[in-house]
C-alpha positions in Angstrom: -70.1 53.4 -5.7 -68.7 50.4 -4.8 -70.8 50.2 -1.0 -73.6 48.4 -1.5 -75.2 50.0 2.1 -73.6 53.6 0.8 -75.7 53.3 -2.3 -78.4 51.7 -0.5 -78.9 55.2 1.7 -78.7 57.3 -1.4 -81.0 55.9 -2.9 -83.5 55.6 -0.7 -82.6 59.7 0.3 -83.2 59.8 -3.3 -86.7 58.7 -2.7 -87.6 60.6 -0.3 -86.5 63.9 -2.3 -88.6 62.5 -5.1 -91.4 62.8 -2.6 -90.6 65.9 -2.0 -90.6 67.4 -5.6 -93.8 65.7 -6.4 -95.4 67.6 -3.2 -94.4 70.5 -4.1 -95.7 69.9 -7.4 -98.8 68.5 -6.3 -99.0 72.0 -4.0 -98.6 74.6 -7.2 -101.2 72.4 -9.5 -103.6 73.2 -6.5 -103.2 76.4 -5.8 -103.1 76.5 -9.7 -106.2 75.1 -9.6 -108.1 77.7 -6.6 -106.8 80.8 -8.2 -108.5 79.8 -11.5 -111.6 78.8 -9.8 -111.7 81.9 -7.7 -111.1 84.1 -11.0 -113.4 81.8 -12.9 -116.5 81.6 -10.7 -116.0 85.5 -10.1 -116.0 86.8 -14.0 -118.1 83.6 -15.6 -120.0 85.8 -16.9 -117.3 87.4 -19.2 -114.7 84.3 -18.9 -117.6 81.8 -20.2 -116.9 82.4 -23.7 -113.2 82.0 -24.0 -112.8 79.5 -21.4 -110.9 77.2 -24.0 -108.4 79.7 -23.3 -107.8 79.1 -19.2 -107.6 75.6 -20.4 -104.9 75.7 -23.0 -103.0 78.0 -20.1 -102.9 75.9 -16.9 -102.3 72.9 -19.3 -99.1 74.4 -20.7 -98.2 75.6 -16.7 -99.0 72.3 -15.7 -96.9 70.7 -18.2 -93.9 73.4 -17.4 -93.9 72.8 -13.8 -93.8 69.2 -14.5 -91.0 69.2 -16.9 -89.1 71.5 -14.0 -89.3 69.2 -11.3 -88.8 66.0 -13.3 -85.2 67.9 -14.7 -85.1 68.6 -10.7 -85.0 64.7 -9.9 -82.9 63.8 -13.0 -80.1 66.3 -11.7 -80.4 65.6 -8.1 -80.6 61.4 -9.4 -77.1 62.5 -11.8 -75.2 63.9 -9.1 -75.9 62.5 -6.2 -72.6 60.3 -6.0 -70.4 63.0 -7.2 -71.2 65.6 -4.8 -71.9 63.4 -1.4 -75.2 65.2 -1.5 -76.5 62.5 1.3 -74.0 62.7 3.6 
């Protein structure tokens, strides 16, 4: 882009969707994060002994979901001058 106000918008559009994909992410990892307390104060009894196990999980979901919206930035971030995605 050679519009230094042009670029200026998209990249401050570009921040705002940033905000947006790190809400969203914020909103999974919680409601990641009641479900497993629900199950876990529900069964603790039986879930007490493997509980390395619901660790090791939600970590590795966690760490997916992250790696999704991150690639979600870096391809809205790539194309956002090709495809006039702010206008």
């Amino acid at each position: 882009m050679n519009d230094p106000a042009l670029e200026k918008k998209y990249h401050s559009k570009l921040n705002g969707d940033t905000v947006l994909v790190l809400g969203m992410l914020a909103l999974l990892v919680s409601v990641e994060g009641f479900v497993l307390y629900k199950i876990l104060s529900e069964t603790w009894e039986i879930a007490g002994n493997f509980f390395y196990l619901y660790v090791i999980f939600v970590g590795l979901l966690i760490a997916i979901e992250t790696i999704g919206c991150l690639s979600v930035r870096n391809s809205i971030k790539k194309h956002m001058f090709e495809f006039r995605y702010y206008d």
